[in-house]
C-alpha positions in Angstrom: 14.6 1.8 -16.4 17.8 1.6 -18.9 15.3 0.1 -22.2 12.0 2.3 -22.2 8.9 0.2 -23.0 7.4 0.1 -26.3 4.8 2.4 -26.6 1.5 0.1 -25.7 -0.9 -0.5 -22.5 1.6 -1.7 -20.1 3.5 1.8 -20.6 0.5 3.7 -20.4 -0.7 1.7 -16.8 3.0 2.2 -16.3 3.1 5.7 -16.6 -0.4 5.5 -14.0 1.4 4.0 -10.8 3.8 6.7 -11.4 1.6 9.6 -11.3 -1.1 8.3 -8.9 -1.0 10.3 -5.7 -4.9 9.8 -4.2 -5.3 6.0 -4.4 -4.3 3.5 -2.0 -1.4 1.1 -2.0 -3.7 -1.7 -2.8 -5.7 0.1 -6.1 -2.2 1.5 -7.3 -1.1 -2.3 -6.7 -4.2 -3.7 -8.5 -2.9 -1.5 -11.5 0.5 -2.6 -11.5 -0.3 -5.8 -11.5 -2.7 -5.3 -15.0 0.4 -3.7 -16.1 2.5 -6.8 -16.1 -0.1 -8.5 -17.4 -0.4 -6.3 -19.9 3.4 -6.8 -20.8 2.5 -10.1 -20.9 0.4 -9.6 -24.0 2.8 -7.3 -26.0 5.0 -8.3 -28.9 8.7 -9.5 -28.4 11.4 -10.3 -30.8 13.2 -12.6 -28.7 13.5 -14.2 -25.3 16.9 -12.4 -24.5 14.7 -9.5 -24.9 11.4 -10.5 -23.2 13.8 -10.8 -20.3 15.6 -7.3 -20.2 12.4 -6.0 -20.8 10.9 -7.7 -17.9 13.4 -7.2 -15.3 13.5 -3.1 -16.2 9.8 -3.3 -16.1 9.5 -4.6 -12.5 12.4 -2.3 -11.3 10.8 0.5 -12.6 7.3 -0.6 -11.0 9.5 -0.5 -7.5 10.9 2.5 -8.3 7.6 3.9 -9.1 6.0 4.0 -5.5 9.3 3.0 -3.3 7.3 3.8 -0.5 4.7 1.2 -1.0 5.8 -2.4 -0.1 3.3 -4.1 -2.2 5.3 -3.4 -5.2 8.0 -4.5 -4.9 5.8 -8.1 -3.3 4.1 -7.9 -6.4 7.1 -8.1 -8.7 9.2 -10.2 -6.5 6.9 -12.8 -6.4 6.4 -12.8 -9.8 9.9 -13.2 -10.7 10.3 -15.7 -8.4 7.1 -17.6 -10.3 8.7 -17.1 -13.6 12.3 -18.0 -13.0 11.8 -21.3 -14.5 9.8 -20.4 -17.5 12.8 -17.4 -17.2 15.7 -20.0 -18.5 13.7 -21.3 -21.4 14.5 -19.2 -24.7 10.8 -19.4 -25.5 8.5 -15.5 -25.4 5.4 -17.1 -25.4 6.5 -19.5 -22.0 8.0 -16.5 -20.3 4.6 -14.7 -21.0 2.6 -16.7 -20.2 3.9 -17.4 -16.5 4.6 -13.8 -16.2 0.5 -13.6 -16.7 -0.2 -16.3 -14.6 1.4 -14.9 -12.2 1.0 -11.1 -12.0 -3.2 -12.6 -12.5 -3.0 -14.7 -9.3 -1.4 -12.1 -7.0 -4.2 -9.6 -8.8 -7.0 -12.1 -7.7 -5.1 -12.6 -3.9 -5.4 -9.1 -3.3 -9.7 -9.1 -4.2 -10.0 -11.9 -1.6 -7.6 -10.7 0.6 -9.7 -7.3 0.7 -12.9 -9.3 1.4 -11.2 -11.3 4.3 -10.2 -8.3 5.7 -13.2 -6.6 5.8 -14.8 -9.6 7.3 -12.1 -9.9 10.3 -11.9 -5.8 10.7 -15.8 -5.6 10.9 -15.9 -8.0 14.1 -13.7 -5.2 16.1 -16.3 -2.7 15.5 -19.0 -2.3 18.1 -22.7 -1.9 17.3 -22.5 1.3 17.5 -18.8 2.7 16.7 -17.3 5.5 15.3 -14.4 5.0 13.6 -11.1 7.1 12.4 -9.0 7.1 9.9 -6.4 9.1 8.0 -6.1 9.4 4.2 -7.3 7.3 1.8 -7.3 3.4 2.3 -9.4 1.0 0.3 -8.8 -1.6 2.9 -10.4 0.6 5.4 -13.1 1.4 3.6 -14.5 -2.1 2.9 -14.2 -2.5 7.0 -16.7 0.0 7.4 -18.8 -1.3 4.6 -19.1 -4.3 5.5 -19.9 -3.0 9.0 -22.4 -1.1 8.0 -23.7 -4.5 5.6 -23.7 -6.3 8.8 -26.1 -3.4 10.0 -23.7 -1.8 12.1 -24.4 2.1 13.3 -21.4 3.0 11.7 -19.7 6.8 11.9 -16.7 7.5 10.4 -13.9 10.6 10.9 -11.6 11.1 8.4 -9.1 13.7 8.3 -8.2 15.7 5.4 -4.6 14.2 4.7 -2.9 17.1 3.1 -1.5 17.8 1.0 -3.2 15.9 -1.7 -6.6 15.9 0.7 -7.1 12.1 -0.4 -9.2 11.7 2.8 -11.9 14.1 1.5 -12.1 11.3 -1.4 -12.7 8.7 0.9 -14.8 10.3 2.8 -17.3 11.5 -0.1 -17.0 7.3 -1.2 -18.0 6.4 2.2 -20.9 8.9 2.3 -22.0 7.5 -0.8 -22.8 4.0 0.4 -24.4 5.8 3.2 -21.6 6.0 6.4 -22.1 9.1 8.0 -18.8 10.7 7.9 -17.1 13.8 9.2 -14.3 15.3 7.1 -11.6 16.9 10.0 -8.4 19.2 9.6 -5.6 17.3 10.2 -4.1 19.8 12.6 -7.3 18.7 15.2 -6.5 15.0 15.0 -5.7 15.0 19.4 -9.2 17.0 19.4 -11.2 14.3 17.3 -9.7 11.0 18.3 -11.4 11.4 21.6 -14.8 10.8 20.3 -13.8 7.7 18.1 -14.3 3.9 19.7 -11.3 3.3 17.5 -8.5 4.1 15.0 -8.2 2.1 11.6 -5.5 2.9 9.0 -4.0 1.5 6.0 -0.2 1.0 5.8 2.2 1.1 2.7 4.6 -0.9 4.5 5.0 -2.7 7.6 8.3 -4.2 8.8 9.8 -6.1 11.8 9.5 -3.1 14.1 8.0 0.1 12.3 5.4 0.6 10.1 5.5 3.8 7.2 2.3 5.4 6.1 0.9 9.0 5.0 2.4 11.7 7.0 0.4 12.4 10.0 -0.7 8.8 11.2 2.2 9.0 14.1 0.5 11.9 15.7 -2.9 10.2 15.1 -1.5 7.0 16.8 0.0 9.3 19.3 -2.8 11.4 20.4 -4.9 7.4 20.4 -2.5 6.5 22.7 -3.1 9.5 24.8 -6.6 8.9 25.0 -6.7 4.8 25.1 -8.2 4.3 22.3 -7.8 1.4 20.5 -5.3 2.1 17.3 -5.0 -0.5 14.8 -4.1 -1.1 11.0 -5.8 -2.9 8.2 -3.4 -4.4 5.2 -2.9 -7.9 3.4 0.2 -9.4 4.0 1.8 -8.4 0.7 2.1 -5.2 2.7 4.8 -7.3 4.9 8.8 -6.2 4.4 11.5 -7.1 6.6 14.0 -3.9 6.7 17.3 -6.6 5.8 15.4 -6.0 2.2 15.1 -2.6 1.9 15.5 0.0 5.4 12.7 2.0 6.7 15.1 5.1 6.6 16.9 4.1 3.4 13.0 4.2 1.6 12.3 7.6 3.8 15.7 9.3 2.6 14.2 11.1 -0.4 10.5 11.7 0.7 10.7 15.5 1.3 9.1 18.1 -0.8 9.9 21.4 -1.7 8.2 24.0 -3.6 8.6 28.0 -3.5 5.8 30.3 -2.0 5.6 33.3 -3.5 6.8 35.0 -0.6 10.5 36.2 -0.4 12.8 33.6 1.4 10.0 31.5 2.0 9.8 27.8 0.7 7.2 24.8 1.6 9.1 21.7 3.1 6.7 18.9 3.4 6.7 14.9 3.6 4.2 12.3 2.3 5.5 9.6 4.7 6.5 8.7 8.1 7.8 5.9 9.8 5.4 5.1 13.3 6.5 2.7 16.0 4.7 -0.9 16.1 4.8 -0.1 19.4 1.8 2.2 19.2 -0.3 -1.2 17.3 -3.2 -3.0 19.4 -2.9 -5.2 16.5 -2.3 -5.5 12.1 -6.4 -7.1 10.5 -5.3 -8.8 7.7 -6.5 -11.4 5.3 -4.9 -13.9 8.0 -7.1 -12.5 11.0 -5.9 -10.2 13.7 -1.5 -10.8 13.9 0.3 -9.9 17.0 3.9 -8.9 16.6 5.1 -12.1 17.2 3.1 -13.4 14.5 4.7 -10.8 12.3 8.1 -11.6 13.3 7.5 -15.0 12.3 6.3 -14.3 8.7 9.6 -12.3 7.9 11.8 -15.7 8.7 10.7 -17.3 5.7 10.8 -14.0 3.4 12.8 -14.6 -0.2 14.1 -12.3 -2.8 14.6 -13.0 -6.3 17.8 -12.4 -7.1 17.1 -9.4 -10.0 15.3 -7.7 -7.5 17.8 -8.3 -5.0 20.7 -6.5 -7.1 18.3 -3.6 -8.0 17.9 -3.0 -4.3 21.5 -3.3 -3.8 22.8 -0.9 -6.0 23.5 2.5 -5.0 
């Protein structure tokens, strides 16, 4: 971001998508969204700088999570909502569609969540166990509502190292009562042979591959192995075609390093991976259960606003 924020909400909520590494695309969405609207609320001497202020705000909200698709929906669509209000040299009109918008697409992704949960819960037998890997909010209202619905509902959640998110959800979904069993991550091909199913979130799905928490392609792997059933759970805003942004392009930068204390030694390690569609039974989403010819479809109506479009150019 070449103009840092005033000091104020919307750098501090700023400042959170950065840092968050245990929620789930959706939550860090749900914050980055409050953040805009935030920015929505704060001071401006003029329009010319309203603007600048904006457009750094949203490329820095990108830049934030590249990984995570529902970013960069997030702030494309509401630059595409505010370029009208954009050309006006009034602060208070750019706010206020800036609000609107960044408050719609905030309110799309609570009933998005609650469609999902509704559609994903129908897959679910009686009496299912279900697994999963890391932390997914979208998940987790699947098996609530399954369990609402009365469902005997077990869950197996791996650890998802290195930030062990899954032991989060897991302790959430014990809460409300989901018997759950917290696994290494190393005995995914062990485990997924006594699950009915496999449902994971996504942080971005695109015309052929889909990128999540490191670990999901073995778990779709080893589901594959056994036939069970493998599918994942996002609202569309999860959707971007690769001629946006490439799957490898987005992956380039995702390794870790750190130094053991050993001589020689270091820890090489990635948050994310790229999986095959290939391995889907099929995407629940707010929409109902998409095939990949639905998906296809979706991305030939998919427009960028052109700010966003030069950030993602740029080298």
């Amino acid at each position: 971001m070449e103009r840092p924020l005033p000091a104020g909400p919307a750098a501090s909520l700023l400042q959170d998508v950065q840092s968050d590494t245990h929620s789930g695309a959706t939550a860090i969405t749900q914050k980055a969204a409050r953040c805009l609207m935030a920015f929505s609320e704060q001071g401006q001497p003029d329009a010319d700088s309203c603007r600048a202020q904006l457009i750094d705000l949203g490329q820095a909200i990108i830049d934030a999570q590249p990984m995570m698709s529902s970013l960069f929906n997030l702030v494309n669509r509401v630059f595409l909502e505010s370029e009208a209000a954009r050309r006006l040299e009034s602060v208070e009109a750019i706010q206020q569609a800036v609000r609107d918008s960044a408050q719609r697409f905030l309110e799309s992704t609570h009933t998005a969540l609650a469609a999902i949960a509704k559609n994903g819960q129908k897959l679910l037998p009686p009496h299912s166990t279900v697994m999963t890997h890391s932390s997914s909010t979208t998940v987790a209202g699947i098996l609530r509502e399954a369990s609402f619905q009365g469902k005997a509902i077990r869950a197996i959640a791996t650890e998802s190292r290195p930030f062990c998110e899954g032991r989060e959800l897991a302790r959430n979904l014990g809460q409300q009562g989901i018997s759950t069993q917290v696994v290494l991550d190393a005995a995914i091909a062990q485990y997924v042979k006594r699950a009915d199913l496999v449902i994971v979130g996504v942080d971005r799905i695109a015309e052929e591959s889909f990128l999540n928490k490191v670990g999901t392609l073995s778990l779709a792997m080893a589901a594959h192995e056994e036939q069970v059933p493998f599918y994942v759970a996002c609202e569309t805003n999860k959707f971007l075609p690769t001629s946006v942004a490439p799957m490898r392009a987005v992956l380039e930068n995702s390794e870790q390093r750190a130094q053991e204390e050993w001589m020689n030694v270091e820890l090489v390690y990635s948050l994310f991976e790229e999986i095959p569609n290939r391995w889907l039974t099929g995407i629940i989403t707010e929409e109902g259960l998409l095939s990949m010819n639905a998906l296809a479809r979706y991305f030939q109506t998919f427009r960028v606003s052109p700010e966003i479009a030069k950030h993602v150019a740029a080298p």
